[in-house]
C-alpha positions as CSV (number, residue, x, y, z in Angstrom):
1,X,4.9,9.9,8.7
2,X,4.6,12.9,10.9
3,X,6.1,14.9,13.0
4,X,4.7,12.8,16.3
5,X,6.6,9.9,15.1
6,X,10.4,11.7,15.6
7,X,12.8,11.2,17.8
8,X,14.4,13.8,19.2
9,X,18.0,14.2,19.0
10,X,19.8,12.3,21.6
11,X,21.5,14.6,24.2
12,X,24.6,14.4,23.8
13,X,24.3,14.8,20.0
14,X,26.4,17.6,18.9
15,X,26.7,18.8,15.4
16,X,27.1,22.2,13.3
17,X,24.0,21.0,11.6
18,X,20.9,23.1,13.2
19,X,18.0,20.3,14.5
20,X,15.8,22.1,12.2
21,X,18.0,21.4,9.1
22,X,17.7,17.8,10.1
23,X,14.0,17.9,10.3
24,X,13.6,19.5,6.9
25,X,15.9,16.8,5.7
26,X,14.2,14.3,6.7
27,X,10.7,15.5,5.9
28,X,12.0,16.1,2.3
29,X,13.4,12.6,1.9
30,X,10.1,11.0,3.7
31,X,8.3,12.6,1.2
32,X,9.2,11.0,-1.6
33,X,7.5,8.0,-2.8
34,X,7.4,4.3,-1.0
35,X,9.4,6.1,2.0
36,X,8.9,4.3,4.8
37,X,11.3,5.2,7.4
38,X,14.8,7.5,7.6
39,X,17.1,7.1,10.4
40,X,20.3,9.4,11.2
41,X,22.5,7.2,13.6
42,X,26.7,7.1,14.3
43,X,28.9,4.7,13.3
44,X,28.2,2.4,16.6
45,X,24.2,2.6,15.6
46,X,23.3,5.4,18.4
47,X,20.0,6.8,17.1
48,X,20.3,10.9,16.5
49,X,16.9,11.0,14.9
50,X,14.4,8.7,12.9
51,X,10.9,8.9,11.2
52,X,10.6,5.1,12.2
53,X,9.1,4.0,15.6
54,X,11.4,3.6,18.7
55,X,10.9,-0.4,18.6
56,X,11.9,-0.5,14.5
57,X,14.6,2.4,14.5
58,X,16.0,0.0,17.7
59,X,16.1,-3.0,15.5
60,X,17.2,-1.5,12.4
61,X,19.8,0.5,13.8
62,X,21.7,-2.2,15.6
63,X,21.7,-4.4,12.8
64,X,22.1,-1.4,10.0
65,X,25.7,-0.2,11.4
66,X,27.1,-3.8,12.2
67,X,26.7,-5.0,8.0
68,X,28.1,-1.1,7.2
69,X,30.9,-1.7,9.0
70,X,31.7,-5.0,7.8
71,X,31.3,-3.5,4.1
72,X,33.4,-1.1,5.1
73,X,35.9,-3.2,6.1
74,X,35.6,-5.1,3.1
75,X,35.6,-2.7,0.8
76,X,39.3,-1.7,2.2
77,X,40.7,-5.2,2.6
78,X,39.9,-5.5,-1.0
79,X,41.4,-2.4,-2.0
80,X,43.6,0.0,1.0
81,X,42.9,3.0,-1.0
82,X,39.2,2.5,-1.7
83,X,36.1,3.1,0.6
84,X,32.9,2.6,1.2
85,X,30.5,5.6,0.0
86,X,26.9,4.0,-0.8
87,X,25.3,0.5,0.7
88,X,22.1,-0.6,-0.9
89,X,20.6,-3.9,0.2
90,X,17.0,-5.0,-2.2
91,X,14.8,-7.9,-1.2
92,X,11.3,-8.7,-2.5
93,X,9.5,-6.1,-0.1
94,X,11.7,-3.1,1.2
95,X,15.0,-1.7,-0.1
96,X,17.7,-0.3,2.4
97,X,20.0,2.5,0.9
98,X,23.0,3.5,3.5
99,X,25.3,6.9,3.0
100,X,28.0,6.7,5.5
101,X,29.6,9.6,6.5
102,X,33.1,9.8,8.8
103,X,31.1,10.2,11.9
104,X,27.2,9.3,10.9
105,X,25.2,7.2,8.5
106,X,22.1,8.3,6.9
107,X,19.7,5.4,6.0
108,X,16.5,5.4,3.7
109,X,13.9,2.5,3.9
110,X,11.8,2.3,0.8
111,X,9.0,0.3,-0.3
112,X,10.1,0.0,-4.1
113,X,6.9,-1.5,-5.1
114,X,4.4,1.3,-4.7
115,X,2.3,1.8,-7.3
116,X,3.1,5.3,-9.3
């Protein structure tokens, strides 16, 4: 993935974190093996920044923050005091690990099945 394939940070996007501190984020998780995509994206599944194309980070994103925040919601129905802190989702080809933060959540897409 390079650099070409970033989105910038959406406009209104305002954080303490430096854009530059995102990018080396992101370039250090990208680099590790079977990495195929990271997106940074609030709650409501606004995009702040992605490795992904616009038409996947799109898809992804939409569909990403709406099963977060029904496990989120589940997660504290189940238990008032308890909350969500790590979302993985496996299937034969890709697997989706999601960190939510209060305001953003950081998700990983990783081809577990490259070779070492």
């Amino acid at each position: 993935m390079s650099s070409s394939n970033m989105i910038q940070p959406a406009s209104g996007a305002s954080s303490s974190t430096s854009t530059s501190e995102i990018e080396e984020t992101l370039a250090r998780i990208s680099s590790h093996r079977g990495v195929e995509g990271v997106i940074i994206m609030n709650k409501e599944g606004a995009t702040i920044q992605s490795t992904l194309r616009e038409d996947q980070t799109t898809a992804h994103a939409a569909l990403l923050s709406q099963i977060t925040s029904r496990a989120m919601t589940l997660v504290e129905t189940l238990d008032a005091g308890d909350e969500l802190t790590f979302l993985r989702i496996k299937s034969k080809n890709r697997e989706i690990m999601i960190s939510p933060d209060k305001e953003f959540l950081l998700v990983v897409i990783q081809n577990p099945n490259v070779a070492e």
